[in-house]
N, C-alpha and C positions, 0 to 999 in steps of 0.2 A: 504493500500500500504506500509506503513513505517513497518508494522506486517510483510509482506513478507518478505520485503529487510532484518529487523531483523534476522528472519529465513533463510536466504539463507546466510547472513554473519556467522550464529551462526555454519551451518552446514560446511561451508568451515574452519571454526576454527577446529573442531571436525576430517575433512578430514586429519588437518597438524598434528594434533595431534596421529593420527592412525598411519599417512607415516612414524614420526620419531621415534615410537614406534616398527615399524613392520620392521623398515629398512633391516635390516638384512635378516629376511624374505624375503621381494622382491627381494632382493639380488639375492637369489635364483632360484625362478622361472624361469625353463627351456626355450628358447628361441629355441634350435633345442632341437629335438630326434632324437635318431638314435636307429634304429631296426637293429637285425643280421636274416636275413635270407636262408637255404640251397639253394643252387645252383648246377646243377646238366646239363653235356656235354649232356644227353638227356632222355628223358620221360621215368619214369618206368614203366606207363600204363597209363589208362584214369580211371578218377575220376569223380564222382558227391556229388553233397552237397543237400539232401534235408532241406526244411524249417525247422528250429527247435522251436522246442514246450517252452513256457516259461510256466517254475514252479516255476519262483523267485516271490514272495509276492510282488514285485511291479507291476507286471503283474495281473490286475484287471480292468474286463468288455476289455473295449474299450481303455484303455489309461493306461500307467504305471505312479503308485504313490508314490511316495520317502520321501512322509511325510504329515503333515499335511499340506495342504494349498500348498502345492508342488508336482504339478502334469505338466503332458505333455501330450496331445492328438497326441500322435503317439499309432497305436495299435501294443498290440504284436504280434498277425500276422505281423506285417511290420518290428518288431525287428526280427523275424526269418527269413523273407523272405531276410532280409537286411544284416545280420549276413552270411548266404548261400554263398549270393554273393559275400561278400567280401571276403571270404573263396577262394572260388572256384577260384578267382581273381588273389588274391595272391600266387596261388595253382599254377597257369599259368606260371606268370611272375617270378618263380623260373626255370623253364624249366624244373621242375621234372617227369609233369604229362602232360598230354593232357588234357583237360577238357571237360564236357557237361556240360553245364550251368543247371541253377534248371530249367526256365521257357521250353529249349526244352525238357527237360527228362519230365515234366507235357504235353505237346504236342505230344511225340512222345504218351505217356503213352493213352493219352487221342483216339490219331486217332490208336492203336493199339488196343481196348477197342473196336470200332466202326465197326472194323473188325471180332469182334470177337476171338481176341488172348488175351490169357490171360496175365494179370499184370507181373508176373513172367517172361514172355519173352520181357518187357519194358525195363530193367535192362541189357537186352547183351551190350548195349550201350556204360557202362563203365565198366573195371574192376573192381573197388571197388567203394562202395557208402558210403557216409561219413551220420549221422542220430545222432541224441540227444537232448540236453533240455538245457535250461537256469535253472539254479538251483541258481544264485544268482545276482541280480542286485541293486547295491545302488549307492545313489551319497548321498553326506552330506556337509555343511558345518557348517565352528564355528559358533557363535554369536545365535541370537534367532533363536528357532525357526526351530531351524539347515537349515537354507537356507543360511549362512552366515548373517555379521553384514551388511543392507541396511538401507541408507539415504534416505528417498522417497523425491528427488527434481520434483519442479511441473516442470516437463517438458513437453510439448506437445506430446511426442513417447514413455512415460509412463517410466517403470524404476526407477532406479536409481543409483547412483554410490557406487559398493558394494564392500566390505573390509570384505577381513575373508581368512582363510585356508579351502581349498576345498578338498574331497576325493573321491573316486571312487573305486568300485568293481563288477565285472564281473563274473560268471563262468558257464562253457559250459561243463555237463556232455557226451561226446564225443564217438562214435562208429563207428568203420571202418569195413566194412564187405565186406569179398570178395566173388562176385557176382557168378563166378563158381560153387561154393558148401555152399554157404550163410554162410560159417565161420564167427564169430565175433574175428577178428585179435587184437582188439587194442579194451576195453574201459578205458577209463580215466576220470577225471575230469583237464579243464586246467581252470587256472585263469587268468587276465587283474586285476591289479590296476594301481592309479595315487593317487599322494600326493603330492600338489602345493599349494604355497600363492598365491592368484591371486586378483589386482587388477585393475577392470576394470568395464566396466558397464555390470550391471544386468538385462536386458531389459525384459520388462512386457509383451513382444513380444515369447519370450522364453519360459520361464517358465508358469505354470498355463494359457496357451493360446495352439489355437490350429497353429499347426507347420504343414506346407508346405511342400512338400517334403518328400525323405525318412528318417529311424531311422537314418541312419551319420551325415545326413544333420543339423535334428533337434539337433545332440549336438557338433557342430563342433565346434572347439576350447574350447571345456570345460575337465574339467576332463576326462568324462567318455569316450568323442572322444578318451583319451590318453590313456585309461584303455581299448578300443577297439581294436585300433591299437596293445597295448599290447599279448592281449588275442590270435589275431589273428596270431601275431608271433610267440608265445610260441604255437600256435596250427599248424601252419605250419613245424615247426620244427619236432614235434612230430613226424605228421603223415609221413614225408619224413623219417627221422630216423626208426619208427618202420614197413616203407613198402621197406626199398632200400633193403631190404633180398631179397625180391620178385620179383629180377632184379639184379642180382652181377655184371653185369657186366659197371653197370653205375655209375661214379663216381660222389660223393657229395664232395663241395666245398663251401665256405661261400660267404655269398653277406651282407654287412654292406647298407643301408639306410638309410641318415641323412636327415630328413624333418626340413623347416625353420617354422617360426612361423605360418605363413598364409599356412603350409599343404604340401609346394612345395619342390620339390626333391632340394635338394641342394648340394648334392653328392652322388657317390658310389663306394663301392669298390666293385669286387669282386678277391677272392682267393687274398688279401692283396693287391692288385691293385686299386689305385685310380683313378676312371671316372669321368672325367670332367664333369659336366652338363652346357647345351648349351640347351637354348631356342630358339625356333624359333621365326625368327623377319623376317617384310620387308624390303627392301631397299628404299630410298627414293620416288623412280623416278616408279611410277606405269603405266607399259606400258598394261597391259594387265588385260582385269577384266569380265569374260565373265560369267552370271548367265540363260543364257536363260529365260529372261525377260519376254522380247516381243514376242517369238516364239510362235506360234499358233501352226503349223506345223511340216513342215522342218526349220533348224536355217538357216537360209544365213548370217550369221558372223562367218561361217569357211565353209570350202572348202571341200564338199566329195568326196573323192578320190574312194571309194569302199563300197558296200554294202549298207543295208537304214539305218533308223532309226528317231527317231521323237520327240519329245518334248510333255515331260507329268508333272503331277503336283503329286508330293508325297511330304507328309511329310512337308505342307509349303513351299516348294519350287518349282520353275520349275527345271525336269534333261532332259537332251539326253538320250535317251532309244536305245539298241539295239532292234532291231523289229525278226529279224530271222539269225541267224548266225554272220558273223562278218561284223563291219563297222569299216570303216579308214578314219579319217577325218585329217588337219593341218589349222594351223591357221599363216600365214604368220605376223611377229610384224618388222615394217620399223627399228624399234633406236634399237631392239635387240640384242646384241654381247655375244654369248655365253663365250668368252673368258674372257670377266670381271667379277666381282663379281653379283650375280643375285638369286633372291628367287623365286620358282613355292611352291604354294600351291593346291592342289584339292581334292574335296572330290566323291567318289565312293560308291556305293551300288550295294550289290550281293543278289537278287530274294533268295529265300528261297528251291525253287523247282529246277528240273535239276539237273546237274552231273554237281558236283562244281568246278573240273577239267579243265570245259570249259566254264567256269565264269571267266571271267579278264577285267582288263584294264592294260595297257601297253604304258607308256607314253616315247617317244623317245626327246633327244633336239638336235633341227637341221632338224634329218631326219631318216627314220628307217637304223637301225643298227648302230646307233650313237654309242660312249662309254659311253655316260652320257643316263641312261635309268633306271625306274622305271617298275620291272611288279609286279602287283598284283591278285594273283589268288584267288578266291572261297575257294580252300584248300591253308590255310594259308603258308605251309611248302614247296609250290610248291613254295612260290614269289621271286624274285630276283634284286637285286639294281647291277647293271651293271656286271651285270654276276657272280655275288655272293648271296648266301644265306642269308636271312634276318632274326637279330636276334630277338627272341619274348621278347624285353623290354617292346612292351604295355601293352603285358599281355592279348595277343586276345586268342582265340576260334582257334582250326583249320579250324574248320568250319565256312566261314566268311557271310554264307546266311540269311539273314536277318538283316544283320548288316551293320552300315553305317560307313567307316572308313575314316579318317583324312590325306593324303598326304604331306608333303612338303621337297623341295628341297632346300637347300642352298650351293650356291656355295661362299667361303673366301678361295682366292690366289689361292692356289695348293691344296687344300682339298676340298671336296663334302659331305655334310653332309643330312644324311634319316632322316624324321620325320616319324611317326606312330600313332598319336593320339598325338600330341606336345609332344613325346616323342622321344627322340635322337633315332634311332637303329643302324644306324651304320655311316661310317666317312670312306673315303676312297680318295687313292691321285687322282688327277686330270692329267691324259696325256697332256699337254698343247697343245703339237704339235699336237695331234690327234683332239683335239676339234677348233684347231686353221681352222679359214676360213667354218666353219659347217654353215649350211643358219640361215636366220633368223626368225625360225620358230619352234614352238611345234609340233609335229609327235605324234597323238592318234589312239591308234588299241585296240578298245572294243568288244568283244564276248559274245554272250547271246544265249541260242538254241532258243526259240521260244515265244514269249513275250504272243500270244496266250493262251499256255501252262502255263504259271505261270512262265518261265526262263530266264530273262534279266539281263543286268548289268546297269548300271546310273552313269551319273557323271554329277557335274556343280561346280560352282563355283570357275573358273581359275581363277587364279591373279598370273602376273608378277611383276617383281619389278627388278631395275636394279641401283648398286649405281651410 
C-alpha cells in the first residue's frame, strides 16, 4: 500500500513538472475552430459521394494501425463509409447541391439491378458523383513510442493521464464525375491536418480497444477529429468552386463555422454576417407531453377531428400512423396561452414509398390557419414555417422518406424561433394581435396515401412547455 501511494505521489510530481515545462504549449491548444465554408442562394445540381477505398498503410485487415501497439478497431470500410457521409453532409448544408445520400444510391442501385436495369442507369439520380481513396492517414504523438508521453495510473477505467504534442494527417485522393457523359471534371488530392498540445486523459477505452460507433465517433475530440473536419472543408470548397461553372447563374458566398470544444456550433456567419446561435431549450412549466404510450389502438388523448389513423411501434417507440389519406386531430391544453413565451417540440417520420409530395405533417397553434404554423413535407423544399420557406441549416436530404426529423418551436417576446434537428432555421417576428385570444390548443393535419402500400407519415412525442 505505502509502494502505491509512493507511486501515485511520485507520478503527480512528474505531472507538475511536465504542466510548467509545457506551459506555453497549453497555452495554445485550440478551444474553438472555425471552418470557412461556400454558401450558395441555391443548388447547382444533385450530388453523391460513394464509399471511399482506403490505401493509407494504416488501413490493415479489419482495423486501422498508426503504430506499434497503437491501433483502433474501426474498419476501413467504416472510414469510407463514414468519410461519404460526412461529405455528402456538408455538401447539403452549404445549399450548393441537393444531395443522395450513399446508402439510397446502394438501394436504388441494388432494386434497379432486380429489375433488370443496368448499373449505368443507377446514376440518373445525381448529377455528379463524387469516388476516390484515402491515400494517407496518421495520427502521432511525442514521447515513447509515438502515442504521446503516458503515466499509467491504476485506475479502475484503465488509461491514463497523457502529456505530449499530438499530430494528425489525412488525405483523400478525390474524383468528380459528371454523370451525363461520365467526364472526370475534377481529380485532386485534398489534405486535413491538426497540430495540438493536448493534455488530457488517454483512455485504454480508445485506443488499442474496440470503438463503438462510427469512424467520427471513434476519434472525437482528438487530433484527427480536427484533421477530418479539416479535410472535409478544404474538400467542400473545392468541389463547389470547380462545379459552380456548371451552373452561372448561382451565386457562391462564404459561411464561416466556429465549433466550441465539445463539437457544438457556436456561431456563424454567413456573407460576413454574424448568426446568433440559439439552442433549443424548455420552459419550465410542462403542460403537455404526449408519447402514445399506452395506445393499443386508436389514442383517446387527443380529439379526431377527420380521417383514421392508429398507433404503431417503430423504431423503439410508439407513433400515430396515418392509415389512408389525411387525418386531423387537436389536442385541447386548459393553462395554455399562446401569447406568452412557450416551446412545442415533435418529432415526425416520412415512409420511404409514395409520392413524397403528399407526405406531411402540418402543425397549427390555436387552430388551422393560425399565423404560428409549422409544415413539413416529404420533399424537403416544399416545407414552410408560417408561410415562409425553410432554410436547409440541418443539412437534410430533399428527400425526407425514411428519415426521422426533429421539430421544435420556440416562442421569446415578439420572435418565433424553427428548430430542425436542434438546429436554428429560421427566426421570424410574432403578430401579437393576431395570435392574441387563439384557443388553447395544438391543431395537427398528417397525410400518408396508404399505410397498406408502404406510404405513411408518424409522429409522437409532443411536449409543451410554457414559462
Amino acid at each position: 500500500m505505502k509502494i502505491l501511494k509512493l507511486f501515485i505521489v511520485i507520478n503527480f510530481f512528474v505531472i507538475m513538472l511536465f504542466t510548467n515545462t509545457f506551459a506555453e504549449e497549453y497555452a495554445k491548444e485550440v478551444k474553438e475552430r472555425t471552418l470557412t465554408l461556400p454558401h450558395c442562394n441555391k443548388p447547382i445540381g444533385v450530388i453523391a459521394a460513394k464509399s471511399f477505398k482506403c490505401k493509407a498503410a494504416a488501413c490493415q485487415g479489419g482495423r486501422l494501425v498508426f503504430g506499434s501497439g497503437f491501433s483502433v478497431e474501426v474498419t476501413p470500410q467504416a472510414l469510407g463509409d463514414g468519410l461519404a457521409d460526412m461529405l455528402v453532409t456538408a455538401l447539403a448544408n452549404t445549399g450548393c447541391f441537393k444531395v443522395v445520400e450513399r446508402a439510397a444510391l446502394e438501394e436504388i442501385k441494388e432494386e434497379l439491378e432486380l429489375m433488370g436495369v443496368t448499373p449505368k442507369q443507377t446514376l440518373k439520380a445525381a448529377d455528379f458523383i463524387i469516388t476516390g481513396a484515402i491515400t494517407a492517414l496518421e495520427m502521432k504523438g511525442s514521447g515513447a513510442g509515438g502515442g504521446g508521453f503516458v503515466i499509467p495510473l491504476p485506475w479502475k477505467f484503465g488509461g491514463g493521464l497523457k502529456l505530449g504534442k499530438s499530430k494528425a494527417h489525412i488525405a483523400l485522393d478525390m474524383r468528380i464525375v459528371r454523370v451525363k457523359d461520365a467526364e472526370i471534371l475534377v481529380a485532386k488530392t485534398v489534405e486535413g491536418k491538426s497540430e495540438r498540445w493536448k493534455f488530457g486523459i488517454a483512455g485504454g477505452g480508445l485506443f488499442g480497444s474496440t470503438v463503438g460507433g462510427g469512424w467520427f465517433e471513434a476519434f472525437k475530440n482528438t487530433p484527427l477529429e480536427e484533421a477530418t473536419r479539416d479535410l472535409i472543408a478544404r474538400a467542400v470548397t473545392l468541389i463547389v468552386e470547380e462545379l459552380k461553372a456548371q451552373s452561372p447563374e448561382v451565386a457562391v458566398g462564404e459561411k464561416r463555422i466556429t465549433y466550441g470544444e465539445k463539437g457544438q456550433i457556436v456561431k456563424e456567419e454567413i456573407g460576413g454576417l454574424k448568426r446568433p446561435s440559439i439552442e433549443f431549450s424548455h420552459y419550465k412549466n410542462i403542460l403537455w407531453n404526449e408519447n402514445f404510450r399506452n395506445c393499443k389502438y386508436i389514442p383517446t388523448t387527443v380529439k379526431i377531428l377527420k380521417g383514421y389513423g392508429e398507433c404503431v411501434e417503430f423504431k423503439g417507440n410508439k407513433w400515430f400512423a396515418t392509415t389512408k389519406g389525411e387525418i386531423i386531430f387537436e389536442k385541447e391544453i386548459p393553462n395554455f396561452d399562446p401569447s406568452k413565451d412557450w416551446a412545442l417540440e415533435y418529432k415526425v417520420y416520412f415512409s420511404k414509398e409514395g409520392d413524397a409530395y403528399w407526405k406531411y405533417a402540418h402543425v397549427f397553434i390555436g387552430k388551422e390557419g393560425s399565423p404560428i404554423n409549422v409544415l413539413i413535407r416529404a420533399v424537403y423544399h416544399h416545407s414552410q414555417f408560417s408561410g415562409q420557406g425553410i432554410p436547409n441549416e440541418a443539412g437534410l436530404s430533399d428527400d425526407l422518406g425514411g428519415k426521422l426529423v426533429k421539430i421544435g418551436l420556440k416562442k421569446e417576446g415578439e420572435i418565433m424561433h424553427l428548430f430542425i434537428n436542434d438546429v436554428r432555421t429560421l427566426s421570424l417576428p410574432v403578430d401579437t394581435v393576431a395570435i392574441r385570444g387563439l384557443p388553447k390548443k395544438i391543431f395537427v393535419k398528417l397525410h400518408g396515401q396508404d399505410i397498406g402500400k408502404g406510404s405513411y407519415t408518424l409522429i409522437t412525442d409532443l411536449k409543451l412547455s410554457q414559462d
